[in-house]
N, C-alpha and C positions, 0 to 999 in steps of 0.2 A: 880523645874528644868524646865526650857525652852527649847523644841522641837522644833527645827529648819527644816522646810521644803525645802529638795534642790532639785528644778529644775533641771533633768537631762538636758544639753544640747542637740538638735538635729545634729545629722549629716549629713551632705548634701555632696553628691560626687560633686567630682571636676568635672567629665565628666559622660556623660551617661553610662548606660550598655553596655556590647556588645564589640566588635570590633569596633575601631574608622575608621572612613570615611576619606578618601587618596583623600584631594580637587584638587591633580593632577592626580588621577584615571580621577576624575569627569569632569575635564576640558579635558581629553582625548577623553572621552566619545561624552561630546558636539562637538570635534571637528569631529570623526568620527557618528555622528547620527543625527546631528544639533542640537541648544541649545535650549531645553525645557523651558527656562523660556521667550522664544520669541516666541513660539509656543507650546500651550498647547497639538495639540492633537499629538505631538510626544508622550507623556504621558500614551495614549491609553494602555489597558491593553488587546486589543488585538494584539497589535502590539511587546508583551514582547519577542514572539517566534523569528520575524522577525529581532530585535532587538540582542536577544544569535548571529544568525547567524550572521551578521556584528560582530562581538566581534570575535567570532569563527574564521570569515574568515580573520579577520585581522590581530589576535594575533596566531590562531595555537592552541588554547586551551580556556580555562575559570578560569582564578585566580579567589580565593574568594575574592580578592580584588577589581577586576572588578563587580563582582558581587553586591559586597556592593555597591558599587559606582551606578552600576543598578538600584538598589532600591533606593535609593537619588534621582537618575533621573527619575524616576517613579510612585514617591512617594507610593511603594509600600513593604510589610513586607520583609523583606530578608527570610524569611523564604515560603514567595510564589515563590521567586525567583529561588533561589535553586532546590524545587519541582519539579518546572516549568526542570528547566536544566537538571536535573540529570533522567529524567523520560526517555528523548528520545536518542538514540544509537549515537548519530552523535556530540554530545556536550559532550567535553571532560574536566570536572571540574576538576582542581587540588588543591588539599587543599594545607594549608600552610608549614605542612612538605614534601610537595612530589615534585618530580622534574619532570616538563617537560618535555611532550611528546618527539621525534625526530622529526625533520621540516618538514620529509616524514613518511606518513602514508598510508601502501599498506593491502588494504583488496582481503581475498580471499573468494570467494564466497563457501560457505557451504551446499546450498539446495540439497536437492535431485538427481535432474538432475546433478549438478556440482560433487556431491561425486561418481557417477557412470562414471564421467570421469576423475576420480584418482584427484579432489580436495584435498583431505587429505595429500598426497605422495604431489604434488605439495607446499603447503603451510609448508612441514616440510624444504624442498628446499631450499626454499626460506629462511628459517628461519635460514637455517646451514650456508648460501651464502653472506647474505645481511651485511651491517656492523651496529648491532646492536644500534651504538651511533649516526646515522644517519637517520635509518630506522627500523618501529616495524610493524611488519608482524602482521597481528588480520584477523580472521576470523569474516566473513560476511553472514546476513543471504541472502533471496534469492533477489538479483541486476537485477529482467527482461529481463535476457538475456541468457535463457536456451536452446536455438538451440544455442547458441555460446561456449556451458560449455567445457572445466572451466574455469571458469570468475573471473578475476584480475580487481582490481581497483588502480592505481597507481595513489595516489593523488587521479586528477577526471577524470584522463584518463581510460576506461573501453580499456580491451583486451581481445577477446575471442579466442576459443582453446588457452589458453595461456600456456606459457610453463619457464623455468627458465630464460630462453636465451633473448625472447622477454622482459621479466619484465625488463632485467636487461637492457638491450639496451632503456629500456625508463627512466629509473634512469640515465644513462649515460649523454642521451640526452636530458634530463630535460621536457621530455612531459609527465608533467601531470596536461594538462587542458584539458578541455571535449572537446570532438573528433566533428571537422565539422560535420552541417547535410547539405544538399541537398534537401530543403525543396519548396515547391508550393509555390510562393509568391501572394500574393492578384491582380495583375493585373491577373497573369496566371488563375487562379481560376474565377473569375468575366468572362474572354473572354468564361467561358465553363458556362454561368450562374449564376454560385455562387451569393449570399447574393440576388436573384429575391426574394426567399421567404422571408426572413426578410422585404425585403423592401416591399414588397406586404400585409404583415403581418402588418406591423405597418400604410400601406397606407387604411387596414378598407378593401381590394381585397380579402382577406383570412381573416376569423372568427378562432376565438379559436373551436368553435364547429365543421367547419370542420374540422380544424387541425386534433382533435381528433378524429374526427370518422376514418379521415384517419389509424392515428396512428394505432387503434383499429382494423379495416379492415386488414393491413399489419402486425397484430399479434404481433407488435414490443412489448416488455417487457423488464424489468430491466438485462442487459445482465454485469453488476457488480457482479453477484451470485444469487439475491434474484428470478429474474423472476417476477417480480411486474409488474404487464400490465400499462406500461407507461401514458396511456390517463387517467385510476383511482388516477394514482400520480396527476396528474393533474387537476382534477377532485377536490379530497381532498384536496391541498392547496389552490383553487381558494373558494372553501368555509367559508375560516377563512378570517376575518375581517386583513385588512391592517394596516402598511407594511408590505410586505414580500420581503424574498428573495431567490436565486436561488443560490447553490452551486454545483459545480460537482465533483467528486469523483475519483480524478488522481493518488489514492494513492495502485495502484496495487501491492499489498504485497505477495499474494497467490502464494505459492513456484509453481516454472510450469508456472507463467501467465505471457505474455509479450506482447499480441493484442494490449493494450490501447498504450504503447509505440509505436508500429508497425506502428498503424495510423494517431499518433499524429506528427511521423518524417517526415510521406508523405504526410498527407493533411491538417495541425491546421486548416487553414480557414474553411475546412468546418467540422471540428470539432467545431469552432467556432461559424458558423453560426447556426448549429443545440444549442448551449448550449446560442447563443441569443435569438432563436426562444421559446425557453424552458423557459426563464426568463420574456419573454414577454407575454408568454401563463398563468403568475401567476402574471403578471404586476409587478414581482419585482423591488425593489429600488435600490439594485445590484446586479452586478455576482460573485461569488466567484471563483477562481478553486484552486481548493489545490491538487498540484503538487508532488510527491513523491521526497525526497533528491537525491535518487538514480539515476536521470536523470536530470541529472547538462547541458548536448547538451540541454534537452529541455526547460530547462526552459529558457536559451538565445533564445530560437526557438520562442516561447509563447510570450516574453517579446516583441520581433519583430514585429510578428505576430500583437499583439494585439497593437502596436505604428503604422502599417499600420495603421487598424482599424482608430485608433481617428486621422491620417492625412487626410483620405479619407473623416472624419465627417459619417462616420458608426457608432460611439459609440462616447458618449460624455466622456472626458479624466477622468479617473475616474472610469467610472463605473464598468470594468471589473477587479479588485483584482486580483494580481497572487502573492498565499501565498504557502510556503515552507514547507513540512511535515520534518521528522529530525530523520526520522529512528524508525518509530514506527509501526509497522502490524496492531496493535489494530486499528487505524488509518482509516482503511479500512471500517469498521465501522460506520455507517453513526451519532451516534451522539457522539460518539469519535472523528471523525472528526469536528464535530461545536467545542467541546471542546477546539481541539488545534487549530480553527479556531479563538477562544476567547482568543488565550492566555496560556491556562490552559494544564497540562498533558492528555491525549488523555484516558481519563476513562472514556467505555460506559456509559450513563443514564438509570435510571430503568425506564419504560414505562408501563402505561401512566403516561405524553399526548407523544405522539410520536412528531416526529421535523416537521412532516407536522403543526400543529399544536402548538408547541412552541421551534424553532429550533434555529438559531442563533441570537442570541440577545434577545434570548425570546420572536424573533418573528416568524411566519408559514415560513415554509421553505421549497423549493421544492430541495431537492440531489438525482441528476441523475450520471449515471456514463458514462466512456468517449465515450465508445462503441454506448452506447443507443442514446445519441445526436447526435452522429457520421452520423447515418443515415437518420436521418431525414428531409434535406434537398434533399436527392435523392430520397428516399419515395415519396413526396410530387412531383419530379419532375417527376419520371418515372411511378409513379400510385401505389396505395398498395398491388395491383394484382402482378407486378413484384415481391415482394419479399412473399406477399399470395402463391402465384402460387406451390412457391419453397418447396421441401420436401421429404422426404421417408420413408417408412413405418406407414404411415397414419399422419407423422406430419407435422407441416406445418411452413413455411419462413428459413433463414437464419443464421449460427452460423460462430464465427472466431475462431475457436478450435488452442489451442497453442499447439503442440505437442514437446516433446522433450522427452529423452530417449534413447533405445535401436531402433531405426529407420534408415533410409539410406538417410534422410534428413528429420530433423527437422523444425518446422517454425512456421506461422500460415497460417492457409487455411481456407478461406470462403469455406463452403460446405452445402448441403443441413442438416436441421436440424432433425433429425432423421439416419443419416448416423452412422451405425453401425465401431465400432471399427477397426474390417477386412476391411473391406470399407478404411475406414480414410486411414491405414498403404498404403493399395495395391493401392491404386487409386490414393494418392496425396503423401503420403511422400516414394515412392521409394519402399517399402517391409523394414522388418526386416534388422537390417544392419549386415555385414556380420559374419556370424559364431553366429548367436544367433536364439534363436528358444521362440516366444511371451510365458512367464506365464504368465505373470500379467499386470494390470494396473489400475491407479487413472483417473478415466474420470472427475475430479474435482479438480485438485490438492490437497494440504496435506490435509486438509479438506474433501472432499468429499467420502473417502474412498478408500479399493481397493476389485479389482473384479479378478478372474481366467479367463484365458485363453478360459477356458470353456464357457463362459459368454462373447465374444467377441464378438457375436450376437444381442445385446440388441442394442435399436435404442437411440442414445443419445441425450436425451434432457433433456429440465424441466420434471417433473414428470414421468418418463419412468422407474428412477433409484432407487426410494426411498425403492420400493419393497424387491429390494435387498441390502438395507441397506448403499443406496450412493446417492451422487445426484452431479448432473452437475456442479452447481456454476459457474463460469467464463469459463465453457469450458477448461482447465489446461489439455490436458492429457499426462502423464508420462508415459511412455513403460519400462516395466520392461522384462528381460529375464530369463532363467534357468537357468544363469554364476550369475545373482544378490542372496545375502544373503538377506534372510525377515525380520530377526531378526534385519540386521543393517538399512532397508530400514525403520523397526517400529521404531527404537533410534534416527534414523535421523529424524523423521517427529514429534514424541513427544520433543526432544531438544529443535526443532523448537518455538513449543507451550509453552513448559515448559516458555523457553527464553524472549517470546514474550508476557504473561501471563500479562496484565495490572496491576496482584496483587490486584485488588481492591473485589473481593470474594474468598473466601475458597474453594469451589469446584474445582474452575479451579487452582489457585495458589497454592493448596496443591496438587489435584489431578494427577496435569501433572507430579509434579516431582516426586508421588510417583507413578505412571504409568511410568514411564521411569523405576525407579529403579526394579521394578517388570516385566520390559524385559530384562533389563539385567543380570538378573538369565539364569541358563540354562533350570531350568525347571518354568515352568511359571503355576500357578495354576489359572486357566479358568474360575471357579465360581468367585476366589476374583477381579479377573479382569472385570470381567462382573460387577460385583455390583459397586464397584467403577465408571466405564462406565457410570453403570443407574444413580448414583446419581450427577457425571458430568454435565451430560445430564439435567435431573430434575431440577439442584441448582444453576448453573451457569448463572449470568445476560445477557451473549451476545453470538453470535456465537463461539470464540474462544474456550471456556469450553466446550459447546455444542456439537460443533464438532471435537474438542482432539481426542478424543475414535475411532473414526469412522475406523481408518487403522486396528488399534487392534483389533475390532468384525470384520472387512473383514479378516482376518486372523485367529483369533478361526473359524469364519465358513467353512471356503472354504482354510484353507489352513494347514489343521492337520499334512497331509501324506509328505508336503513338507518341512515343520518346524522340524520332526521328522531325515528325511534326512537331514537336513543340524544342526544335535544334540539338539537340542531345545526338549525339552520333555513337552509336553502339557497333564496338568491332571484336571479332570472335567469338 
């Protein structure tokens, strides 16, 4: 008997795996991005974020068919692509069974400040009023603009004290592009001085050495939260071997903070000048600024701004990058920020080596924040003694404290650093606003913790706070009253976190939400809260996990008798 051996045939698909690629997606793409196979570095895979946003602002949304198409044109996995989209608040992906957004999308601002001036009651409002097949109401985290609460964003028109009436009159009337600014333009700026020290700087008249000593003399430090003495930033990237580069930090997420906006409306140029002088002090190859989504006025301000620049031949065309953050806190962050400066979802690195040292592009990186560079051309002009000089209760220079809350006018006010919280209220923002009597307050916004009434005295600065279990950060402070619940002020500030949690460790991404769900009880057990806290605290790779907790332990300590009164039953 003969045994025949039969070759199984192979099977070969007809088409690849996957979803097939729509070559008129692609061709739409090339029309709106320019065609990638005439220019490679549209390709760039840091350019992928910049890229969603053209898509986004064109179409209203993100098909996964666009999407595919994305990666064709980037020759990049679709599965980075996605990552990439679906990580940040402002990209709205719709898969293929779902249907499309409404062509108006109205956010209401939800931070802190915003819920204490009936944000919640406003956005149900709006939701009973508007016509759903037109328009979808979504709560927003905190939009920079907490002396104006409550804060609507129609489109990319921001409205504050907003109310049903105003919303609707801007749907009516179709405004919603971002609101004129009234900004310094670069002649005005130049006739008061402006850009002497760059140019002096780069003419070999000014040394990096004195720069810094100045810096260092004028006490100036990281005024983004960390308090990092400026000139040591400087210091440490100028030690790592080239190229490097200089990023600044526009991505002011911190519920309560709204300075870096404040000053970016009134003077870019010399916000500008000081973050050229800062690039030039580490010889950088470029500038970065990464801009927060949330101020769509500035980034046309910026764009301006910095086209004076390379008409004047100030800056060669190029060198100054203005890239778009897309609704992410994490962000803030400083190599979360290189992250989505690369392209990539905005998830901190575990350190070492830190960014001074291998930061964007895997090269030394100097990230300052907008405040810090802000000044530094006046520094240099008026002497470091001017802003040395300034202070109270033994401290020493200058703060832009955001105040908003229970006040009789909110804002930001330059004041001496060390100016105590009674001070702050009574002296620049008007007193207690009417019919409220001060409890509380965060002298760091959500982050930094909160303090009693009792403790209104302490001098606010870097290190003054930590003792009592807070710290400064951006200056953020919130005024709470005895009409405020604690209970809702802690759900609102962990939501925040919960929301905003990168996801990329267990302490923070489990912690937050299960620290929310354990205030939402009525009685709250004070040990498990606590341990939870410390292990937060302990486990968590970046600030956000770290400092979660921080409202919650200001509240078991200092705030028993008031929690108890308002039903809350606190045990252990």
């Amino acid at each position: 008997m003969t045994v025949q051996t039969v070759t199984p045939k192979r099977r070969f698909r007809g088409k690849p795996r996957g979803r097939e690629l729509d070559p008129i997606r692609l061709e739409g793409l090339r029309e709106l991005l320019g065609d990638e196979r005439n220019d490679a570095a549209l390709r760039r895979r840091d350019l992928l974020i910049e890229h969603l946003h053209a898509l986004q602002d064109a179409r209203g949304h993100l098909l996964l068919a666009d999407l595919r198409a994305l990666a064709a044109y980037m020759n990049l996995p679709m599965a980075a692509i996605y990552e990439t989209a679906t990580f940040y608040a402002h990209f709205d992906v719709i898969h293929d069974d779902q249907d499309v957004p409404p062509a108006l999308t109205i956010r209401v601002c939800d931070s802190l400040a915003c819920q204490l001036a009936g944000a919640e009651a406003l956005k149900a409002q709006l939701e009973a009023n508007v016509d759903i097949e037109q328009v979808r109401v979504l709560r927003a985290p905190c939009m920079g603009r907490c002396d104006t609460a409550p804060v609507v964003e129609v489109g990319h028109h921001h409205l504050g004290r907003a109310d049903v009436a105003q919303v609707q009159a801007a749907i009516d009337a179709d405004d919603t592009h971002p609101e004129p600014i009234d900004w310094q333009r670069l002649d005005s700026y130049r006739s008061e001085g402006g850009f002497a020290l760059l140019q002096a700087c780069r003419s070999g008249e000014v040394t990096v050495e004195a720069l810094m000593e100045a810096m260092q003399q004028a006490n100036l430090r990281g005024l983004g939260g960390a308090g990092f003495p400026t000139f040591k930033k400087w210091h440490f990237v100028r030690q790592e071997a080239g190229p490097r580069y200089c990023a600044i930090n526009a991505d002011e997420g911190e519920p309560g903070t709204f300075k870096d906006r404040y000053y970016l409306e009134r003077a870019p140029h010399q916000f500008l000048e000081g973050a050229l002088v800062s690039a030039w002090a580490v010889d950088a190859e470029a500038l970065y600024i990464y801009l927060r989504d949330e101020y769509p006025a500035l980034h046309v301000v910026l764009r301006e701004a910095i086209g004076e620049l390379e008409d004047a031949g100030l800056v060669a065309p190029g060198y100054i990058v203005l890239r778009r953050g897309a609704g992410a806190y994490i962000c803030g962050e400083e190599s979360a920020m290189i992250e989505s400066l690369e392209g990539k979802p905005g998830k901190p690195r575990h350190r070492p080596p830190f960014v001074a040292q291998k930061g964007l592009f895997d090269r030394p990186t100097l990230v300052n924040n907008v405040e810090t560079v802000y000044w530094i051309p006046m520094i240099w002009q008026r002497g470091a003694e001017a802003f040395s000089s300034q202070g109270r209760h033994g401290r020493v220079g200058l703060r832009s404290f955001s105040v908003s809350g229970r006040v009789k006018q909110p804002g930001v006010y330059l004041a001496p650093a060390g100016i105590t919280l009674s001070e702050l209220i009574d002296e620049y923002c008007g007193g207690m606003a009417e019919g409220h009597r001060l409890a509380a307050y965060l002298p760091g916004g959500a982050s930094g913790g909160i303090l009693p009434a009792t403790k209104a005295n302490i001098p606010l600065d870097f290190d003054t706070l930590q003792e009592h279990g807070c710290f400064i950060g951006s200056a953020a402070v919130i005024v709470l009253s005895d009409q405020d619940n604690l209970r809702g002020v802690a759900t609102n500030l962990l939501a925040f976190f919960a929301d905003e949690s990168c996801g990329q460790c267990t302490p923070c991404r489990v912690g937050t939400e299960k620290m929310l769900t354990l205030l939402e009880r009525n009685e709250w057990d004070a040990g498990l809260m606590t341990q939870l806290s410390q292990v937060m605290i302990d486990a968590s790779i970046c600030g956000l996990g770290q400092a979660a907790p921080n409202p919650v332990l200001g509240l078991l300590k200092d705030f028993r008798s008031e929690l108890a009164a308002q039903n809350v039953i606190v045990k252990g």
